[in-house]
C-alpha positions as CSV (number, residue, x, y, z in Angstrom):
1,X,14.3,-10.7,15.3
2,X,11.3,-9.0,16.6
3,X,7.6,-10.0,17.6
4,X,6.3,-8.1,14.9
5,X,9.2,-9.1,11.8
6,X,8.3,-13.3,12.5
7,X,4.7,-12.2,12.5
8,X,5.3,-10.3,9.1
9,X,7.2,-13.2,7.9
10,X,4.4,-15.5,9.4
11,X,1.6,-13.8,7.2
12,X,3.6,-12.6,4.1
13,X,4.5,-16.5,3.6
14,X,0.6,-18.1,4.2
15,X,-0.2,-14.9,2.1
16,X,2.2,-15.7,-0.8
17,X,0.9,-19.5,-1.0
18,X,-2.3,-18.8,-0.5
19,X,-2.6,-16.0,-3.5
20,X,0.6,-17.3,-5.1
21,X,-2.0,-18.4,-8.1
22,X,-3.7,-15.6,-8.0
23,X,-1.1,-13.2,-8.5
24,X,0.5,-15.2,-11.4
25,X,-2.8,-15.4,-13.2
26,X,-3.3,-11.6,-12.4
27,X,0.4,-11.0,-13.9
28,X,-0.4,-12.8,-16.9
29,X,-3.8,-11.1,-17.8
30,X,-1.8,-7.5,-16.9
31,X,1.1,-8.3,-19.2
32,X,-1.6,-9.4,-21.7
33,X,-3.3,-6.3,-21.7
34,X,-0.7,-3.8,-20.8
35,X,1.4,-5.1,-23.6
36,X,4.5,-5.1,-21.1
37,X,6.0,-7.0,-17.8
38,X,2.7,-7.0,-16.0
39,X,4.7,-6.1,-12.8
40,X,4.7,-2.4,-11.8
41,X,7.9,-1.2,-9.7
42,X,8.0,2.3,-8.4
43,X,10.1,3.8,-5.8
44,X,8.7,4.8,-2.6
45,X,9.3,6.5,0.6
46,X,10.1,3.8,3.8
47,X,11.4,3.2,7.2
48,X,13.6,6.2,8.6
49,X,12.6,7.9,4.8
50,X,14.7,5.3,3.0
51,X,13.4,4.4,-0.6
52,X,12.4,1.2,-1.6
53,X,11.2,-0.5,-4.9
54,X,7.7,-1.5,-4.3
55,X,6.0,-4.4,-6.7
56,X,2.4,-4.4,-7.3
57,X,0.4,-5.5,-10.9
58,X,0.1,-2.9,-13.8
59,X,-3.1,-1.3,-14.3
60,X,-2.3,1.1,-17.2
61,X,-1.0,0.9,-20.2
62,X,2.3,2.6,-20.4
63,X,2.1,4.5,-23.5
64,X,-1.4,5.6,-22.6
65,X,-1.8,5.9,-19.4
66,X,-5.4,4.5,-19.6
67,X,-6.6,2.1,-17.0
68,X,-6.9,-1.1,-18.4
69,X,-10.4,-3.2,-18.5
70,X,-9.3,-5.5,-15.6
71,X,-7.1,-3.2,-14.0
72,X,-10.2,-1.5,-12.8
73,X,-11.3,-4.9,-11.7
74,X,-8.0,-5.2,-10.1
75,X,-8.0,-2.2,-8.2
76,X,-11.6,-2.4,-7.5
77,X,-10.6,-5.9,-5.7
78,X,-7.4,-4.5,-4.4
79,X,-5.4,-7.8,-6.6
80,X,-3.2,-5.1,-7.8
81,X,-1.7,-4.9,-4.5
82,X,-1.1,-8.6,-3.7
83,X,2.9,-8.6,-5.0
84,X,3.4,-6.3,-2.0
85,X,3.5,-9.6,-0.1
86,X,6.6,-9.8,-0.9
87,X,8.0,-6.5,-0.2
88,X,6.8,-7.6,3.1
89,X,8.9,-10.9,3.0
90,X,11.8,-9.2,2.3
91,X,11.3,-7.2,5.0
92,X,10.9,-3.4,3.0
93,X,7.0,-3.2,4.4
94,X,5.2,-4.6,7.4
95,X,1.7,-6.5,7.1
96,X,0.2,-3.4,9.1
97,X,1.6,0.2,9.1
98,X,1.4,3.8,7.2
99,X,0.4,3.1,2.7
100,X,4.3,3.7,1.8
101,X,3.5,7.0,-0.1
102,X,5.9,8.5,-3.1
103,X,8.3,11.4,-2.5
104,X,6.4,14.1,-0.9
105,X,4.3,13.6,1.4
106,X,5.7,11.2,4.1
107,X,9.5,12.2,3.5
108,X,8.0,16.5,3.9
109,X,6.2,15.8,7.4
110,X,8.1,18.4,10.4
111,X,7.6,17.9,13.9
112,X,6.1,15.1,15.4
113,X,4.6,14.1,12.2
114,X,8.1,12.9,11.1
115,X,7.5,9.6,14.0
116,X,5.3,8.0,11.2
117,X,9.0,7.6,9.2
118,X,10.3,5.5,12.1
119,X,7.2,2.8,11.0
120,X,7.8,0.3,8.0
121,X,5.2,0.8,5.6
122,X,2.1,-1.6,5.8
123,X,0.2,-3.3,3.4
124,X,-3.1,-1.9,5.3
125,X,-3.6,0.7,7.9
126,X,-6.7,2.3,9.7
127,X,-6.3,5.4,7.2
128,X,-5.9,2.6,4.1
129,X,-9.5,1.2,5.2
130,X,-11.1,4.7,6.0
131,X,-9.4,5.7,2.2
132,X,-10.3,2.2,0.5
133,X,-12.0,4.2,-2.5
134,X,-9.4,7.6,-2.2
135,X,-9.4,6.8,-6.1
136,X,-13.3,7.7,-6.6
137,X,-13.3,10.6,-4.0
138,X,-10.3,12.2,-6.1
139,X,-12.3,12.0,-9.4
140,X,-15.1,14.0,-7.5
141,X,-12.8,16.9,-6.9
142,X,-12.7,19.7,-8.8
143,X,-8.9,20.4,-7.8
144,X,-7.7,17.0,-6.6
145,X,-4.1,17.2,-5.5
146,X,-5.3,20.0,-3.7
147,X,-7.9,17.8,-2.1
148,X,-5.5,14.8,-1.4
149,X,-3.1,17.4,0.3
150,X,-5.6,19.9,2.3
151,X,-7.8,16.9,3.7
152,X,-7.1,13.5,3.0
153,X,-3.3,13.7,3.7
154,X,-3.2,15.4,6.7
155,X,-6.1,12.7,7.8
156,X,-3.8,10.4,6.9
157,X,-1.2,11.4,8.9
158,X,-3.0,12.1,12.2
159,X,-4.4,8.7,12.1
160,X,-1.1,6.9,10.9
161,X,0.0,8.9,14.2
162,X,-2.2,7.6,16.3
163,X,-1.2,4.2,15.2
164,X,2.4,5.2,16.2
165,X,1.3,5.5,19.5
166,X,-1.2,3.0,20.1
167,X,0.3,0.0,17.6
168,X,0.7,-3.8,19.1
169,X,0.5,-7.2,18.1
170,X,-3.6,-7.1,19.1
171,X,-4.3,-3.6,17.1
172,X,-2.2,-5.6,14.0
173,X,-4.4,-8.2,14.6
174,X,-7.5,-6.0,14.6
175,X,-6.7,-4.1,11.5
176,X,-5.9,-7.0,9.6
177,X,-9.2,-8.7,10.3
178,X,-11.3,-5.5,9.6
179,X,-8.8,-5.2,6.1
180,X,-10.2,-8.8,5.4
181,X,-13.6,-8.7,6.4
């Protein structure tokens, strides 16, 4: 096992106790309001381009596809992203590394570009923290897919590149404190 898998296991465990509550009172007050399993599962694009399910709390209500009154709140706060703990447990994401992204984007890159698939995905990342309100800066656009994939994406990429090349244990470290603070 490597220096960065008992780190993730390390942090996805104190993390899991710590918001443990939080997430099961979040996942109450989602299945409340969604009128369904307040748990969203979606596949995504991971290590070496491998799918995984990821888990995070529903938002929207299904039938609809409206955002619920504390969804916003939850994605506001980022709670809706707290089950992702334990993809990171389980060892399908890493506390730090590339947002796993849907089929694509990630799974499309050429080149060099394709190093980022050799990352797990993270819970945060520099392009996460530089993106924290990507949701807002959409809604601005008057064509937003072709926003997200002419600038933010290819942002995205470049820095989740230079993370490639750079990461350690002190960047990890780094990221995770400016993600908190």
């Amino acid at each position: 096992m490597n220096l960065k898998r008992i780190f993730d296991l390390f942090f996805s465990i104190i993390a899991l106790i710590l918001t443990g509550w939080i997430i099961v009172l979040c996942f109450i007050i989602a299945s409340i309001e969604t009128q369904s399993n307040g748990i969203f599962k979606q596949k995504r694009v991971g290590q070496f381009g491998k799918l995984f399910t990821i888990y995070k709390l529903k938002t929207m209500r299904p039938k609809t596809q409206e955002i619920t009154f504390f969804g916003k709140f939850f994605r506001k706060y980022k709670l809706d992203e707290l089950p992702q703990f334990y993809n990171v447990l389980i060892g399908d994401m890493s506390m730090v590394g590339p947002r796993p992204d849907v089929q694509g984007y990630y799974d499309k890159l050429i080149g060099e570009d394709r190093k980022i698939l050799e990352l797990k995905p993270g819970i945060t990342c520099e392009a996460s923290l530089k993106y924290y309100n990507e949701d807002e800066i959409l809604e601005q656009q008057k064509d937003p897919v072709l926003y997200n994939d002419s600038i933010i994406f290819p942002d995205k990429v470049k820095m989740n590149l230079a993370y490639y090349y750079k990461r350690s244990l002190t960047v990890d470290l780094k990221i995770i404190f400016k993600t908190i603070f």
